[in-house]
N, C-alpha and C positions, 0 to 999 in steps of 0.2 A: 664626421660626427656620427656617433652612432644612434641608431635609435631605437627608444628604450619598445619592449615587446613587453615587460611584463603586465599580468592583469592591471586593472584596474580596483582601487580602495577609495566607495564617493561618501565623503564626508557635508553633513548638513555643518552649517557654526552656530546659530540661535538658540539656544535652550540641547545642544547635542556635543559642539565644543565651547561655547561662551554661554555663560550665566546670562540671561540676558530677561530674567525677573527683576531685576531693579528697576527698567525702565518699562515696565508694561502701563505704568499710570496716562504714558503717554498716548497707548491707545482706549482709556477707559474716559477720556475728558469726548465729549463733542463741541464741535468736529474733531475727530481722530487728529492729535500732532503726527504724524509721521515723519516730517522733516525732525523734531527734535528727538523721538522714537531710534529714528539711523543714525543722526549724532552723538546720542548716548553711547553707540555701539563699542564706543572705543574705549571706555571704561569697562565695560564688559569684563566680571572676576572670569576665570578658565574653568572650565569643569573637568575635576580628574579623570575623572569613570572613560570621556571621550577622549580625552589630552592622551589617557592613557592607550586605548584604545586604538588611537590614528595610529602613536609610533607604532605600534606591533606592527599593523598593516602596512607600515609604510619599509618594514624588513622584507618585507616580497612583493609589496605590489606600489604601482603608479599613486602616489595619492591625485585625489582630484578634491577641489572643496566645492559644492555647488549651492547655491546659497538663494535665498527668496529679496537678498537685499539688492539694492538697486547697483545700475554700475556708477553710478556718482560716490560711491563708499567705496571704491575698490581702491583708491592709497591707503583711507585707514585701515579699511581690512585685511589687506597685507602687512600694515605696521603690525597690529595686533597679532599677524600670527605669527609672526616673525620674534614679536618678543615674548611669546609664549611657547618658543621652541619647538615649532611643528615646523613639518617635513615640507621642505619647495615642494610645491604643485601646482599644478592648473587652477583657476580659478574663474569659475562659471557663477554669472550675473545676472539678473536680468535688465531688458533696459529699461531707462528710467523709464518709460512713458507704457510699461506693459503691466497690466493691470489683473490680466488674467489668475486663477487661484496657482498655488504653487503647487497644486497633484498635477497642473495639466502643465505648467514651464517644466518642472523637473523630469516628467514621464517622459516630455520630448528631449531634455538634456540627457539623459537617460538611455534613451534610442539610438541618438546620435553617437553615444561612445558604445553602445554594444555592437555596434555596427562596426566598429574600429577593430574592437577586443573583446575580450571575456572583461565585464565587470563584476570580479570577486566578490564584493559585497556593499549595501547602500547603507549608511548609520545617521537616520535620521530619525525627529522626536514627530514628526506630524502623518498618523495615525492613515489618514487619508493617501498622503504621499507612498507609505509604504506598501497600504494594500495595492495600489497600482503599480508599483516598482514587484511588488510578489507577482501581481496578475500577468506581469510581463517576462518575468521567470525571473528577474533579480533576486539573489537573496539579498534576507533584510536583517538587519540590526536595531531594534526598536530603544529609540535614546530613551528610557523612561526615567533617569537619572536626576533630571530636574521637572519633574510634572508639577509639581504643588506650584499653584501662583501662575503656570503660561495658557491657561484659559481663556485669556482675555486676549492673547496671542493667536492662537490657534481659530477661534472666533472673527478673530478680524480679519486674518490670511484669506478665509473663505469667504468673508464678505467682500474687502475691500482688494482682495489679490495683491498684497505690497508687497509681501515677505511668504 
C-alpha cells in the first residue's frame, strides 16, 4: 500500500461546501434545536464556488473535510458528499459531547495534520477559524460565497461551540 505524501486541501462543509441557510431557523428558536439543525444537514443544496473549489485541490493535494458537526452525522455526511461528487477524504468531527468553539477544535485539527505535512490550504466561511488557521501560518481561503443568512450560524458556533 502506498502512502499518499501529497499536501494536504482542509475543506469546511457548512456554509463553504453545503448551503446550509435553509436550516438556520433551527438555531434562531430558544433553546437552540441542534439535534434537528444536523439533521437537516442532509438536505443541505452544494455550493458551486466550493464544489468547485475542492475538485481543483483535490488534482494535487489530500483532500481532508474538517467540519464543526458532531460525529453522530458522520453516515450522512459522507452520503452527502459522496452524492455530490467530491473527492474521498478524511473526515474530521468532532465528538458529540465537545462543546468547545470551533476556532479552537479546528486550530487543533489543524496542528495535528501540519505536523504530518504541508497543509496547502484551509477553505473555510468562519472568520474566526481562519484568522487562527493564518496565525498559524496556514494559508486561508475565506468561503464568503454563502454569507447572507449564516449569522445566526456563526453566532451560535461561538456561543454554543456545536458546529
Amino acid at each position: 500500500m502506498t502512502r499518499d505524501t501529497r499536501p494536504y486541501a482542509v475543506f469546511d462543509l457548512d456554509n463553504t461546501l453545503s448551503d446550509a441557510r435553509g436550516r438556520q431557523h433551527f438555531l434562531e428558536r430558544r433553546p437552540r434545536d441542534w439535534t434537528g439543525f444536523f439533521a437537516a444537514a442532509a438536505d443541505d443544496p452544494p455550493l458551486a464556488a466550493g464544489i468547485e473549489l475542492c475538485l481543483r485541490y483535490a488534482e494535487e493535494c489530500e483532500t481532508v473535510y474538517l467540519t464543526g458537526r458532531p460525529e453522530r452525522c458522520r453516515r450522512s455526511t459522507l452520503a452527502w458528499l459522496a452524492a455530490h461528487g467530491l473527492p474521498e477524504g478524511r473526515l474530521l468531527m468532532r465528538a458529540d459531547a465537545d462543546r468547545r468553539p470551533a476556532r479552537t477544535t479546528k486550530a487543533e485539527a489543524l496542528r495535528r495534520l501540519s505536523a504530518q505535512r504541508e497543509v496547502r490550504i484551509l477553505v473555510d466561511d468562519d472568520e474566526l477559524v481562519c484568522d487562527a488557521a493564518e496565525r498559524a501560518g496556514v494559508p486561508v481561503v475565506r468561503a464568503r460565497w454563502a454569507t447572507t443568512g449564516a449569522d445566526t450560524l456563526h453566532q451560535a458556533q461561538e456561543r454554543d461551540g456545536r458546529t
